[in-house]
C-alpha positions as CSV (number, residue, x, y, z in Angstrom):
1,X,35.9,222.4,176.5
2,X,38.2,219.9,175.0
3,X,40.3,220.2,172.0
4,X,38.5,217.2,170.2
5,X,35.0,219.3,170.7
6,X,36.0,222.2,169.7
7,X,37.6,220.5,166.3
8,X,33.8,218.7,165.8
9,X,31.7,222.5,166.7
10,X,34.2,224.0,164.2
11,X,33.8,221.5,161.7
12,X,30.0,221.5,162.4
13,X,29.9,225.2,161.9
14,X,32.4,225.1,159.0
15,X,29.7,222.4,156.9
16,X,27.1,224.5,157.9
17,X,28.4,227.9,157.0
18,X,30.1,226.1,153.3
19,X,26.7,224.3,152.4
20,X,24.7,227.5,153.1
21,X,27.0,229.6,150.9
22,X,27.1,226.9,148.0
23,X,23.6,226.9,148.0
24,X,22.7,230.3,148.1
25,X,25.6,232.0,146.2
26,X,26.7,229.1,143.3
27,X,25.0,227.3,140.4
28,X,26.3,224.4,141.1
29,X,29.3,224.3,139.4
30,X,31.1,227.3,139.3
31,X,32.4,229.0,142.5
32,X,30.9,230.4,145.8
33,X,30.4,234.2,145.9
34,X,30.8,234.2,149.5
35,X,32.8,232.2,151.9
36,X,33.4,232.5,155.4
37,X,33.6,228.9,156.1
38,X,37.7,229.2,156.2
39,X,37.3,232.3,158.7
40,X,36.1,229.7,161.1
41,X,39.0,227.3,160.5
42,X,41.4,229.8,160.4
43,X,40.3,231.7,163.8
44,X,40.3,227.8,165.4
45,X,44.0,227.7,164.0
46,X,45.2,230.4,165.4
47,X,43.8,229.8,168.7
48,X,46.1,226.7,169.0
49,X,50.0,226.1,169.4
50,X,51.7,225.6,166.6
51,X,51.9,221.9,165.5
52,X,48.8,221.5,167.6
53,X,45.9,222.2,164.5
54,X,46.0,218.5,162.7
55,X,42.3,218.0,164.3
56,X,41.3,221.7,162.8
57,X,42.7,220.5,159.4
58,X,40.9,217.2,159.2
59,X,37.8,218.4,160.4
60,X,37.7,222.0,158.0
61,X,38.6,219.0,155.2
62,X,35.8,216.7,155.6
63,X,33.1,219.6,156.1
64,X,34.4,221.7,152.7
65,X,34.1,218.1,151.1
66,X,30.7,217.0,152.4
67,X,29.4,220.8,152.2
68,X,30.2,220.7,148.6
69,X,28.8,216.9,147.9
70,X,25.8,217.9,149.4
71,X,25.0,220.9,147.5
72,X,26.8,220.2,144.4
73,X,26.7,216.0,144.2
74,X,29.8,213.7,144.4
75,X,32.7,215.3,142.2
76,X,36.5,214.7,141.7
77,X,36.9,218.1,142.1
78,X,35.8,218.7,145.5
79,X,38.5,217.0,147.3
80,X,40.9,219.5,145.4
81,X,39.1,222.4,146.7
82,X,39.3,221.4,149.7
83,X,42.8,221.0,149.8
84,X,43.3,224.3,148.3
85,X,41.0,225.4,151.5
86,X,43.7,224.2,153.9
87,X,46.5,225.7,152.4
88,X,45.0,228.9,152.5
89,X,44.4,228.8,156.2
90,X,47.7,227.0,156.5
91,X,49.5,229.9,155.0
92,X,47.2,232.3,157.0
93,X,47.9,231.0,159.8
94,X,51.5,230.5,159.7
95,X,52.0,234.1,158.7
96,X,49.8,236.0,160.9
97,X,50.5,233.8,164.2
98,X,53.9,236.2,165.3
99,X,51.7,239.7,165.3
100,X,49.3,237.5,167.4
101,X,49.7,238.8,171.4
102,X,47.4,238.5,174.4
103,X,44.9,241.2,173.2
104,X,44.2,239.3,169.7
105,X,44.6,239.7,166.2
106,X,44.1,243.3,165.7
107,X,45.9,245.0,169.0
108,X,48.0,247.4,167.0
109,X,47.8,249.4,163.4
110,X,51.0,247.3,161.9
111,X,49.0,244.0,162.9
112,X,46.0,245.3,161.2
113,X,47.9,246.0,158.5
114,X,49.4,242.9,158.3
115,X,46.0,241.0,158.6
116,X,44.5,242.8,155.5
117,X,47.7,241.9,153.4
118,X,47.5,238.1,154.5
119,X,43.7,237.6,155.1
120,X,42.7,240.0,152.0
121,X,45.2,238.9,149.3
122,X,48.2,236.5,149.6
123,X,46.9,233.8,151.3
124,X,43.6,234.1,148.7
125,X,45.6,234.8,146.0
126,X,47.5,231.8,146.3
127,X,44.4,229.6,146.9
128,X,42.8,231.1,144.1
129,X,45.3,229.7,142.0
130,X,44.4,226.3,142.4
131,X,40.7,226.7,142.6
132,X,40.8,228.8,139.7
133,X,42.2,225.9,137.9
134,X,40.1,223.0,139.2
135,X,36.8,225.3,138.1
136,X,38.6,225.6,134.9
137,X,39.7,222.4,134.1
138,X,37.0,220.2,135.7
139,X,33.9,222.0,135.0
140,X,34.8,224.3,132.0
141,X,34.4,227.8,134.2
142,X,36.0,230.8,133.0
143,X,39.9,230.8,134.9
144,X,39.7,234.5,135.2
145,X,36.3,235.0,136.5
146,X,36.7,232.0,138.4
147,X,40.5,233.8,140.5
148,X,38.1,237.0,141.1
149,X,35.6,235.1,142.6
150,X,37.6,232.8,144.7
151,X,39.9,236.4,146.1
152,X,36.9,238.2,146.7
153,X,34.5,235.4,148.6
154,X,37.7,234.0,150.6
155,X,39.3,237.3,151.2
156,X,36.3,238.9,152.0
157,X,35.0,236.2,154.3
158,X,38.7,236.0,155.9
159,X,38.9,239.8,156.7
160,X,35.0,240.0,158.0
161,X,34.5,237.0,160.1
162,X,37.9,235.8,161.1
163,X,38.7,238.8,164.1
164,X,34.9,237.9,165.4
165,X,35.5,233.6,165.4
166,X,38.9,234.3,167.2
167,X,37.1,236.2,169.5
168,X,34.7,233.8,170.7
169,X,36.7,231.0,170.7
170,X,39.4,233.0,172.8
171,X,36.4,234.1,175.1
172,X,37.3,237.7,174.5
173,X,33.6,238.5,174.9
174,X,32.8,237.0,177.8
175,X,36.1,238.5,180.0
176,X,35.3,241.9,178.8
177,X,31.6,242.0,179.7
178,X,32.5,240.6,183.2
179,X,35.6,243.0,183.5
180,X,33.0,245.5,183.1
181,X,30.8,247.3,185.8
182,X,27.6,247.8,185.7
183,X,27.2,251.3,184.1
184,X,29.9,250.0,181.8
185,X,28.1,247.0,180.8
186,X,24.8,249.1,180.5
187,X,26.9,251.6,178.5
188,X,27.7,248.9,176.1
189,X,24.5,247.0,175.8
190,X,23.1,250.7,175.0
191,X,25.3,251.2,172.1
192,X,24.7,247.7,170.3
193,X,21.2,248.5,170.8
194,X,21.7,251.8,168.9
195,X,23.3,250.2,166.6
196,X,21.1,247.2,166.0
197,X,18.2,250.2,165.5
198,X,20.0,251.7,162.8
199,X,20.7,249.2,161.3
200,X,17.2,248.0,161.0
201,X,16.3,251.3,159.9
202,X,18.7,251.3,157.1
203,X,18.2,247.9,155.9
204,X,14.0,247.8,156.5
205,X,12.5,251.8,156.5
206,X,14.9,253.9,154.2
207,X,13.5,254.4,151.1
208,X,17.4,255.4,149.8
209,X,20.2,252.9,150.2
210,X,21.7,254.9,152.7
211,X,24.5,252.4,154.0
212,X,26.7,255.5,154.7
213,X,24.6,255.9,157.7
214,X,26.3,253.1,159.6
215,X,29.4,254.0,159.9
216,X,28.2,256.7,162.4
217,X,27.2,254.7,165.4
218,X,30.0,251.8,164.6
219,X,32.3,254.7,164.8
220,X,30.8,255.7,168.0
221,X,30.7,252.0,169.2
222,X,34.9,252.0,168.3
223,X,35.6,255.1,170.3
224,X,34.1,253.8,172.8
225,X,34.1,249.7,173.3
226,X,37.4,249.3,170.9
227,X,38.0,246.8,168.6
228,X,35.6,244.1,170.1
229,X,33.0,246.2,170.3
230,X,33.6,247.1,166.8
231,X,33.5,243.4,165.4
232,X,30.0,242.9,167.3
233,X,28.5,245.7,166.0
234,X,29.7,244.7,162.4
235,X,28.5,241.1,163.3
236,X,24.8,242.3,163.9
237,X,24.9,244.8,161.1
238,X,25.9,241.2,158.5
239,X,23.0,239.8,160.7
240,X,20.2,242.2,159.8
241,X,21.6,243.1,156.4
242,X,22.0,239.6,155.1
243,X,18.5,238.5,156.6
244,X,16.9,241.3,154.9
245,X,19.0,241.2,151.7
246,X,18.0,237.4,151.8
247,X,14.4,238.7,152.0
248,X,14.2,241.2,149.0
249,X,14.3,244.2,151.4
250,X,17.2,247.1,152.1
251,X,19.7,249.0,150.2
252,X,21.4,245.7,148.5
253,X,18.9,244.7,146.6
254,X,18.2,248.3,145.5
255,X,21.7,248.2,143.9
256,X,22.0,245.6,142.3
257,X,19.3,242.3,141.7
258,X,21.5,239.4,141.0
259,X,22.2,237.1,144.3
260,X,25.7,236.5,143.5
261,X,26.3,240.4,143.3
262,X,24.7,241.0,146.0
263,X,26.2,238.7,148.2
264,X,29.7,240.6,146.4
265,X,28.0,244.0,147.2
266,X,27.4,243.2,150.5
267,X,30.8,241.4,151.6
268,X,32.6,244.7,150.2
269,X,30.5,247.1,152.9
270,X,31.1,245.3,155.5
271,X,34.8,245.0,154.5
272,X,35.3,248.5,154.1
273,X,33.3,249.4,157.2
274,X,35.2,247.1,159.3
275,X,38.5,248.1,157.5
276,X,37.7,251.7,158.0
277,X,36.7,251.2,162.0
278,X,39.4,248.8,163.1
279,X,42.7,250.6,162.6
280,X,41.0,253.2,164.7
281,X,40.3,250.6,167.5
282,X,43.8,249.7,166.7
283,X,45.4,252.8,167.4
284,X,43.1,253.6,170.4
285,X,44.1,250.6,171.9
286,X,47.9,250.9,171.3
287,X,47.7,254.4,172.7
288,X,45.8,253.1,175.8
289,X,48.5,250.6,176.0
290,X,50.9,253.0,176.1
291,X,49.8,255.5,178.7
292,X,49.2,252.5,181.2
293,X,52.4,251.2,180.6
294,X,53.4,255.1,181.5
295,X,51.4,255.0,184.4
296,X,53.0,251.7,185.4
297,X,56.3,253.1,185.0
298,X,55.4,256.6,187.0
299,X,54.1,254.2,189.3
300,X,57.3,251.7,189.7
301,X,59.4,255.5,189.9
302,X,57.5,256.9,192.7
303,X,57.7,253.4,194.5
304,X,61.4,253.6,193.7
305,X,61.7,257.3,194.5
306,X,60.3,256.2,198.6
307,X,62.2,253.2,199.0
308,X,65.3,255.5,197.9
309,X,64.2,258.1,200.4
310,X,63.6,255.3,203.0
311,X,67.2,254.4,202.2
312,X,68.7,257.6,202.7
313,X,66.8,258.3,205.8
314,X,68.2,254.5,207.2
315,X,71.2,253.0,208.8
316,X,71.7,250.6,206.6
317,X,73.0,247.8,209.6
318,X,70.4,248.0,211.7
319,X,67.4,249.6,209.5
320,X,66.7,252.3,211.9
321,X,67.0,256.2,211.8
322,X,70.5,257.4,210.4
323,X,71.5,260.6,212.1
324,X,70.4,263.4,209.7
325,X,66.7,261.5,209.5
326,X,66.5,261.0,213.3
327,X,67.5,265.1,214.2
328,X,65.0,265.8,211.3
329,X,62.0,264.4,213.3
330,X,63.3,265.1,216.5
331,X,63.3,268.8,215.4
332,X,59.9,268.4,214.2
333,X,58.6,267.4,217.2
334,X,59.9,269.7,219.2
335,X,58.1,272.7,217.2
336,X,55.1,271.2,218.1
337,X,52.4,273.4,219.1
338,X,50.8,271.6,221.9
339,X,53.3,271.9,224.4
340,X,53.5,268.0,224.6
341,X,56.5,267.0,227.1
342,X,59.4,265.6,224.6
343,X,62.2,263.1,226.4
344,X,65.3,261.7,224.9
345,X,67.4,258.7,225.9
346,X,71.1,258.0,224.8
347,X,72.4,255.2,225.0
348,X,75.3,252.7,224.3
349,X,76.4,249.3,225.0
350,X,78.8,248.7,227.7
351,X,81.8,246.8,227.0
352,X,81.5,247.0,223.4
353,X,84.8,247.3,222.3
354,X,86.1,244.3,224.0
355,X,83.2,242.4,222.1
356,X,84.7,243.4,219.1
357,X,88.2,242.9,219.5
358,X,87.4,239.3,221.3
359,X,84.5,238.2,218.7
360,X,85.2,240.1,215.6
361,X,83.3,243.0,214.0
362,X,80.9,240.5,212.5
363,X,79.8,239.5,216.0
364,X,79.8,243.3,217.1
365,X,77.4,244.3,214.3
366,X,75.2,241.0,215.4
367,X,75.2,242.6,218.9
368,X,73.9,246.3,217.3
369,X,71.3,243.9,215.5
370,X,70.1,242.5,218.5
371,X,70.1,246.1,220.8
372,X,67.7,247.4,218.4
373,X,65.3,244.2,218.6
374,X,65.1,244.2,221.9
375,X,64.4,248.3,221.9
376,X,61.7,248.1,219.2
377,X,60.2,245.0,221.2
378,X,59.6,247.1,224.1
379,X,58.8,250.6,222.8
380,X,55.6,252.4,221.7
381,X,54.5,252.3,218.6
382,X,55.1,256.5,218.4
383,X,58.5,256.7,219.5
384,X,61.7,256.8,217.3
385,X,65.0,254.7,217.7
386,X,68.0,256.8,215.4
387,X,71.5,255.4,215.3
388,X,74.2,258.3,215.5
389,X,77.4,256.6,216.1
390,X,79.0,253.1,216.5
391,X,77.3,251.9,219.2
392,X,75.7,254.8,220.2
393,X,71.8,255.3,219.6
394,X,69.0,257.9,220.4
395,X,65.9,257.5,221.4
396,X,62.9,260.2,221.1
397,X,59.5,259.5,223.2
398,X,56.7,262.5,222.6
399,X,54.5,263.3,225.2
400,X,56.5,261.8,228.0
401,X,58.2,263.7,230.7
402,X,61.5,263.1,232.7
403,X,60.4,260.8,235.3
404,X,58.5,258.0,232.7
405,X,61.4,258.3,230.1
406,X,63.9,257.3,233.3
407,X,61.3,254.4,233.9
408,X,61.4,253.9,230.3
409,X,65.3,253.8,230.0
410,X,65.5,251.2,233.4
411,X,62.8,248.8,231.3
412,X,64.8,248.7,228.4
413,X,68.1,248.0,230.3
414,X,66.4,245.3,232.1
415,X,65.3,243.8,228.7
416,X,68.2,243.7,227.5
417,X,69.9,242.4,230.5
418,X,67.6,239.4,230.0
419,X,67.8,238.5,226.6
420,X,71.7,237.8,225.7
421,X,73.3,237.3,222.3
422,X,73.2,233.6,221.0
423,X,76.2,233.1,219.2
424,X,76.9,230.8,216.6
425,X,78.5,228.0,218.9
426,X,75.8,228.4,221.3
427,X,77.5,230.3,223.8
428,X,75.1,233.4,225.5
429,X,77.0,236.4,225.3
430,X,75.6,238.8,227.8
431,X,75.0,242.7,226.7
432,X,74.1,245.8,228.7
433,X,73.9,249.3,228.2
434,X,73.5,252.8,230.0
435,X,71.2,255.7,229.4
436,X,71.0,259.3,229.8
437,X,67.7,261.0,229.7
438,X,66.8,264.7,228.6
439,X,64.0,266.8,228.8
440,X,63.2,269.1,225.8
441,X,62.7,272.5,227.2
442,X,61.3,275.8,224.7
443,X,64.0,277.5,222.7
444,X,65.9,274.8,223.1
445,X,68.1,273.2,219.4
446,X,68.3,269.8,218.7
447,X,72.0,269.8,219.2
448,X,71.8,271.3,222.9
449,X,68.9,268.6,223.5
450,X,71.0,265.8,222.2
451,X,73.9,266.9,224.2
452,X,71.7,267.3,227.1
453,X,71.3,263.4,226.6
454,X,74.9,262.8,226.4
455,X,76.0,264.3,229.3
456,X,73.2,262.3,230.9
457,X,74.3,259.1,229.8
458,X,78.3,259.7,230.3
459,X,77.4,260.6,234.0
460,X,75.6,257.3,234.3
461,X,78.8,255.6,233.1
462,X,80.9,257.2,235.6
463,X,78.0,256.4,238.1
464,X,78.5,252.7,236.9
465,X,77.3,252.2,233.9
466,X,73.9,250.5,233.9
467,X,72.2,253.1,236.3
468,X,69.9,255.9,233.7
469,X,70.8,259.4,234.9
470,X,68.9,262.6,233.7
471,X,69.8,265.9,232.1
C-alpha cells in the first residue's frame, strides 16, 4: 500500500469516525464527548519517519474540518479546532516516537507509562486549551466545562484506540496470527470468542450492570496472547458495548441516561480496563524479552564454550589434533571393547630442515599446510591425523591391522610424492615423508604405542627414508 493511500483511508476513517462522534455525542455547538478521530491520525503518525507525516496532517485537517461542517454547518471556528487537532497529535507524536521500538507502543511498563502521561493528559491538556477557548469565545460555551470535555473525549479516545490503529497499520495482527501454529491460532480464536460471549452477556442478559465481569477473561486473554491480544479483546468489548449502549440495552444505560454521559461512562471503562490489562502485557512481554535474550546469551556461551574447546584440542597451524587431544582419543580407542585391530602411523617430512633454512619458516609452515591436505584428502572419514612435534604427525586408523595400515602409509607417501608445493614464484617444490606403523596390542599405554610407531618410522629413515617399516 502506498503512502498517498494510506493518507486518503486515514483521512476517510478520521471524517468518518469525527462526523459520527459530532453527531451522536454534541448539540451542535459545544464539544464532542467522545473522540477517537485523532487516535487514527496519531497511530498513522507514528507509523511514519519523522519529517515524513505532512500527508497525515493535511488529510486529519481537511476530515476534522469537513466532519465538523457537516454536522455542525460552515463556522469560523472549525478551522481552529482543527488546528488545535494537529498540534495535539503533533506533540503526541513527537514525544512518544523515542519509547517506540520494533514490538510497538506498549513493549515495556516505562513506555506504558509514558503513553498514559502523553496520550491521557499533556498532549490533551494542551489542546484543550485552545479548544476550550474557541467553544468559549465563538459559541458562548462554558471554558471550564468546555477543558473537561475536550481532556476526557481526546485523552480517552487517544489512550483506547490509538495502541489498536498502530497495530493495524503496522500489521501487528496479521504477523502474529501467521507466526502462530495451528493449536496456537485455535487457542487464540477460542479466547476472543470467550470473550466476545461475555461480553454479550454483560452488555445484553445481565439484569445488574456487572462490567466488573470483564476484566476476568481480558485478564485471561493478557496472560495469555499479550498486549495485542489484549487491545483486540478491548476492541470487541467497545464494539458490543457501544452498539448496545447505542441501542438502549446493557449496564451504561442503567447508570446513567444522558448520551453524552454515557458515551463519558463508557470511554472511562474501557480506559481503566485497558489501563489495568496492559502494564501487565507490558511486563509479561519485557520479562519474555529478557529470558530469550538469556537464552540467546546461554546459547552464544555454549557455542563459545565448543569452539574454545575445539581450540584447545587444535594445532593452531595446521587445524588438526594437538598432542594432548590426539593421545586423548587414541587412548579411547584403544579401551574399546570390541577387540577392533587399532594401527598407528608416524610420520615426518624428509628434508625438512633444509626447506626451512633455504625458503624460510613461512614456506616451511606452507609445506606442514599442505602434508595435512594431502593426508586428509586420502584418509577415511574415521581416522584421526594429531600433530606432536614440528614436522612430526600421528596418525590413528581403528579397525585396521598391520598389513592395510603399511598399505595405507605407502598410499599416502605416493600422494604426496605427486602433489608438490607450489610456491609463490611458481617453482614446484617437491616433498616426501617416511612412516612407521604400529600395532596396538592389549595392556599396552599410549606412550609405548606411540613409541612403537617411532621406532618404526626412525628404522625406515635409516632404511632410506620413504620406505614404511612396522613396529
Amino acid at each position: 500500500m502506498t503512502a498517498r493511500t494510506t493518507e486518503c483511508i486515514v483521512g476517510l476513517l478520521s471524517f468518518v469516525l469525527a462526523a459520527g462522534t459530532v453527531h451522536l455525542t454534541s448539540d451542535g455547538r459545544g464539544i464532542a464527548a467522545v473522540w477517537p478521530a485523532n487516535a487514527v491520525l496519531l497511530a498513522a503518525l507514528l507509523d511514519r519517519r519523522p519529517g515524513t507525516g505532512t500527508g497525515v496532517y493535511v488529510a486529519g485537517f481537511l476530515a476534522n474540518v469537513a466532519a465538523n461542517m457537516v454536522t455542525r454547518g460552515p463556522s469560523a471556528g472549525l478551522p481552529l479546532y482543527g488546528l488545535c487537532n494537529l498540534v495535539e497529535i503533533g506533540l503526541a507524536a513527537r514525544w512518544l516516537r523515542p519509547s517506540l521500538g520494533e514490538d510497538g507502543l506498549l513493549s515495556a511498563p516505562a513506555v506504558v507509562g509514558r503513553f498514559i502521561v502523553v496520550c491521557g493528559l499533556v498532549a490533551p491538556a494542551l489542546s484543550g486549551v485552545g479548544g476550550a477557548t474557541i467553544a468559549w469565545l465563538l459559541y458562548g460555551q462554558d471554558y471550564r466545562a468546555s477543558f473537561t470535555t475536550w481532556l476526557l473525549s481526546d485523552g480517552l479516545g487517544l489512550l483506547i484506540l490509538t495502541p489498536i490503529f498502530l497495530a493495524l497499520l503496522r500489521g501487528d495482527y496479521l504477523r502474529c496470527f501467521s507466526g502462530k501454529d495451528g493449536r496456537q491460532r485455535l487457542e487464540a480464536a477460542g479466547l476472543q470468542a470467550l470473550n466476545a460471549a461475555v461480553a454479550y452477556g454483560v452488555f445484553y442478559l445481565a439484569a445488574r450492570p456487572v462490567l466488573f465481569v470483564l476484566f476476568g477473561p481480558v485478564m485471561l486473554v493478557t496472560f495469555r496472547l499479550g498486549r495485542l491480544g489484549t487491545t483486540l479483546s478491548v476492541m470487541i468489548i467497545a464494539a458490543i458495548g457501544t452498539v448496545a449502549t447505542m441501542s438502549g440495552h446493557g449496564p451504561i444505560t442503567m447508570i446513567a441516561s444522558d448520551a453524552r454521559e454515557q458515551a463519558a461512562l463508557f470511554q472511562f471503562f474501557l480506559a481503566g480496563l485497558l489501563l489495568t490489562c496492559l502494564p501487565v502485557a507490558a511486563a509479561l512481554s519485557a520479562r519474555g524479552a529478557r529470558f530469550t535474550s538469556l537464552s540467546r546469551s546461554a546459547d552464544d556461551l555454549r557455542v563459545q564454550g565448543a569452539e574454545l574447546a575445539r581450540l584447545a584440542a587444535t594445532d593452531v597451524l595446521t587445524g588438526v589434533l594437538n598432542r594432548a587431544a590426539f593421545g586423548a582419543t587414541a587412548m579411547a580407542a584403544m579401551q574399546d571393547p570390541s577387540g577392533a585391530p587399532l594401527s598407528l602411523i608416524a610420520l615426518d617430512l624428509d628434508l625438512f630442515k633444509p626447506v626451512n633454512d633455504r625458503y624460510g619458516h613461512r614456506t616451511g609452515d606452507r609445506a606442514l599446510v599442505h602434508l595435512v591436505s594431502v593426508l586428509q584428502t586420502d584418509l577415511r572419514e574415521h581416522d584421526t591425523i594429531g600433530r606432536v612435534g614440528g614436522d612430526e604427525f600421528l596418525i590413528l586408523l581403528p579397525g585396521t591391522g598391520r598389513e592395510q595400515a603399511e598399505a595405507i602409509a605407502a598410499r599416502l607417501q605416493e600422494a604426496l610424492r605427486r602433489a608438490p608445493l607450489t610456491l609463490d614464484d611458481g617453482t614446484l617444490l617437491p616433498l616426501a615423508m617416511s612412516c612407521g606403523v604400529a600395532l596396538h596390542r592389549p595392556a599396552m599405554r599410549f606412550e609405548d604405542f606411540a613409541h612403537g610407531a617411532d621406532m618404526a618410522l626412525y628404522a625406515a629413515k635409516r632404511a632410506g627414508r620413504r620406505d614404511a617399516s612396522a613396529a
